[in-house]
N, C-alpha and C positions, 0 to 999 in steps of 0.2 A: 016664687020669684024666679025668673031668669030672664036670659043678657044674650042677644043676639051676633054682637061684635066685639073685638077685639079690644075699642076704643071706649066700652064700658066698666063700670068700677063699682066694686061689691065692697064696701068698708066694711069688714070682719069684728067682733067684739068678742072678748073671752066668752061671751054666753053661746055666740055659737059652736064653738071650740066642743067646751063643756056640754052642750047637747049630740053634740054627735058623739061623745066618746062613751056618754050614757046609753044610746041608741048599740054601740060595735060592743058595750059592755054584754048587752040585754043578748048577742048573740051568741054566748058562755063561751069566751074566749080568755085566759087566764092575766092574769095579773099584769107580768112579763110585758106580754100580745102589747094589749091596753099600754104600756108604760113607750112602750116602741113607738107604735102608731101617734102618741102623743106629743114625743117629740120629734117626729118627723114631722107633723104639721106645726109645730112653733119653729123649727129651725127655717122651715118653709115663709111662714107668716113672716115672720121679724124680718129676714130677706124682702120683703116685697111692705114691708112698714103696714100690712095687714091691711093693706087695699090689693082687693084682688083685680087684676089686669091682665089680660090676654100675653100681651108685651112683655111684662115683669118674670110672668107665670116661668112664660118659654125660655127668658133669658138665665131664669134660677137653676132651669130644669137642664140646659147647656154646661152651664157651668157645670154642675152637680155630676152628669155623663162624662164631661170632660176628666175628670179628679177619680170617678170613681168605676167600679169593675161595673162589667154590664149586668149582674146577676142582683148586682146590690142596687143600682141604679134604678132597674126594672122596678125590684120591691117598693123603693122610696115613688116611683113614679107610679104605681100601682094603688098607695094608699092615699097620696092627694087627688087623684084621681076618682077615686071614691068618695071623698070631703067633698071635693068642687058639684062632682053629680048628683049630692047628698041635698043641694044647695041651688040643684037645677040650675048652673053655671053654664050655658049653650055651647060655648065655642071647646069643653072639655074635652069632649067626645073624640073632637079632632086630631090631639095630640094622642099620637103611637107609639107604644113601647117598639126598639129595637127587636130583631129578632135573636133569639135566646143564640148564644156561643153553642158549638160543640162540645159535648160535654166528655170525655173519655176517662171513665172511672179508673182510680188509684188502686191497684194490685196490694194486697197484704197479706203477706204470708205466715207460715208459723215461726218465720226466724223472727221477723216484726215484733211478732207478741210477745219471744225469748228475751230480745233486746230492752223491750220494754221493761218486762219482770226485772231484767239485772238491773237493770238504769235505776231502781229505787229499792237495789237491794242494799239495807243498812240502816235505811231510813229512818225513823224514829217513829214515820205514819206506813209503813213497808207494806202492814198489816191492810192496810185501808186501798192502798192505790192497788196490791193488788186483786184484793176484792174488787173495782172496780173492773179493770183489766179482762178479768174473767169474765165476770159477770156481763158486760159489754158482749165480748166474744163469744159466750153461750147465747144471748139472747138476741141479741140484733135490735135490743131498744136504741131508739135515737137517745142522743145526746141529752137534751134536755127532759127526756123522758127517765133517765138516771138520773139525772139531779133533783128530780122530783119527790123518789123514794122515798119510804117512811119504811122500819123495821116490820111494822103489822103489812106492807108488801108483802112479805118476802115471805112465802111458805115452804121451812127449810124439809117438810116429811114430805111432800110431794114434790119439790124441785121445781116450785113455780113459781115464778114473781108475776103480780099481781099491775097491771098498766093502767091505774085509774082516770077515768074523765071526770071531774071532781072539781070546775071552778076555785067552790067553795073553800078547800082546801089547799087553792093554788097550784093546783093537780090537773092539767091538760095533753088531750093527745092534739095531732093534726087532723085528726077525723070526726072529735068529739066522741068520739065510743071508747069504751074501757076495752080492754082484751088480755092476754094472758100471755105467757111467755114462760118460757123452761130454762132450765143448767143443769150443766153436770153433776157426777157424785164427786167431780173435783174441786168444781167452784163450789158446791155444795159447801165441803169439808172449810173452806177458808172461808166464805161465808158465815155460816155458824159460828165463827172465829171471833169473826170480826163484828158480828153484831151481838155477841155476847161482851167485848170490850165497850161495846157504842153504848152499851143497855147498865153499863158495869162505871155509872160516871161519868156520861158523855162530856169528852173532853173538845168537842167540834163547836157546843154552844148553840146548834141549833136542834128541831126535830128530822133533819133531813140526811141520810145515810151516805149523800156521794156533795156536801155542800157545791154551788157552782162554782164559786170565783175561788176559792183554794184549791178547788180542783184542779181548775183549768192554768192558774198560776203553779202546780207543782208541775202541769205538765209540759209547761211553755220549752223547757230545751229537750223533753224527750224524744223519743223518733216516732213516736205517731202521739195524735190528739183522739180525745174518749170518741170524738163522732166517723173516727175511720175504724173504732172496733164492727160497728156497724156492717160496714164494707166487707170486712173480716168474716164474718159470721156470715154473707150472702154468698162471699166466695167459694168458702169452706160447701156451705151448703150444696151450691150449686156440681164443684167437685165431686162429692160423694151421691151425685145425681137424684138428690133432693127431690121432692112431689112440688112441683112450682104453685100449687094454690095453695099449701101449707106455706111457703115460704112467703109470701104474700097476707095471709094472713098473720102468722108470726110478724112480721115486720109493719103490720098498722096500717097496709097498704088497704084503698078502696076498694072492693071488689064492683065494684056497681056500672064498671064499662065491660066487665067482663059476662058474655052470656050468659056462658058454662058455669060460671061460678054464682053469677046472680039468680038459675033460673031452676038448674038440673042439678049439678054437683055440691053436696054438703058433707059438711064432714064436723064431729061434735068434738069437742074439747079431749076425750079420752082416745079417739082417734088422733088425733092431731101430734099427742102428748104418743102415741107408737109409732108415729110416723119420728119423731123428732127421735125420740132413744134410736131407732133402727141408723138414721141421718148421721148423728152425733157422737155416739157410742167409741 
């Protein structure tokens, strides 16, 4: 099917909703992804009474620019985007995302992280947020890649948490590859703490080591949030004049624009793992 003009109309029904979400399913994107993407196109549909229209489309997608940041806006315009071309919608093509903001990444230091540790010293879950904290700061996983955790991650005799790509288990990177990541003998120590407590009567209620939404609600007035430990751990890195394709790979990043990295330069998980102790130390 597709629609040459503006002044044509694609009357939508939940079957095709539902076949496209089985379709973004089948591309092993995790739960979350899938839940996002779903109601971004219902909040879209129900706006436009689910006749689709050239007219409608653009006037939803103004509005929507208008209210919201360009970063977010992109995204939401990025996945109807994809529905409408899904659905060979002609006149799609033509609407353009903005060009992306300058982006000038946030500075976080080692008082950041001190700040943080006190901010939940006393706390009843003290143990947990700062397991977090560290854990964050040694590894440079994303955000939702913490919240992902299961204790069988976490290999406390080699100091490596384990970054599964795992659907199946609701377990997703942004690359679809699994990969590996390290910690201190610091984070280590409260580590082992703390998942000896989680193992000892899990008082959280779920199988997940860092849950998201009590996370991120403990850490709503702290002075940083878990996805700037991130940050943290590149800065740090990069300071102590870090190997940049270690860093890169530790952080889940593609290597696949990179020549050197795609073509000549490898380097195996026990390498990687002396490069980090040398970095981190």
């Amino acid at each position: 099917m597709g629609w040459s003009n503006g002044s044509d109309s694609f009357k939508i029904e939940d079957s095709h909703v539902k076949d496209y979400i089985s379709t973004v399913e089948l591309s092993g994107v995790g739960e979350k992804h899938l839940y996002n993407v779903n109601m971004i196109l219902r909040w879209y549909l129900n706006a436009v009474e689910y006749d689709i229209k050239k007219e409608s489309t653009v006037e939803y997608l103004r509005k929507f620019k208008n209210s919201k940041s360009v970063a977010h806006y992109r995204k939401v315009l990025y996945q109807i985007k994809k529905f409408l071309e899904y659905y060979n919608i002609s006149w799609a093509s033509t609407i353009k995302p903005p060009k992306d903001t300058i982006y000038k990444p946030m500075r976080v230091t080692d008082d950041d992280i001190k700040k943080a540790l006190e901010y939940f010293k006393g706390d009843k879950s003290e143990l947990r947020y700062k397991a977090v904290i560290l854990l964050g700061a040694d590894s440079g996983l994303r955000s939702e890649e913490i919240y992902q955790l299961r204790p069988q991650n976490i290999d406390l005799e080699n100091n490596t948490v384990y970054v599964n790509h795992n659907p199946e288990l609701n377990q997703t990177t942004k690359t679809k590859e699994s990969r590996v990541s390290f910690f201190t003998d610091t984070t280590k120590k409260v580590l082992s703490e703390y998942i000896k407590e989680f193992n000892n009567g899990n008082k959280y209620g779920y199988g997940h080591l860092f849950g998201q939404s009590d996370i991120q609600r403990a850490f709503r007035k702290c002075n940083i949030k878990v996805k700037m430990l991130r940050k943290y751990f590149s800065q740090k890195w990069t300071r102590n004049n870090g190997n940049f394709q270690c860093l890169e790979t530790l952080l889940g990043h593609s290597l696949k624009k990179s020549i050197t990295a795609s073509h000549y330069s490898y380097l195996d998980t026990d390498e990687i793992k002396k490069v980090y102790d040398m970095v981190m130390k």
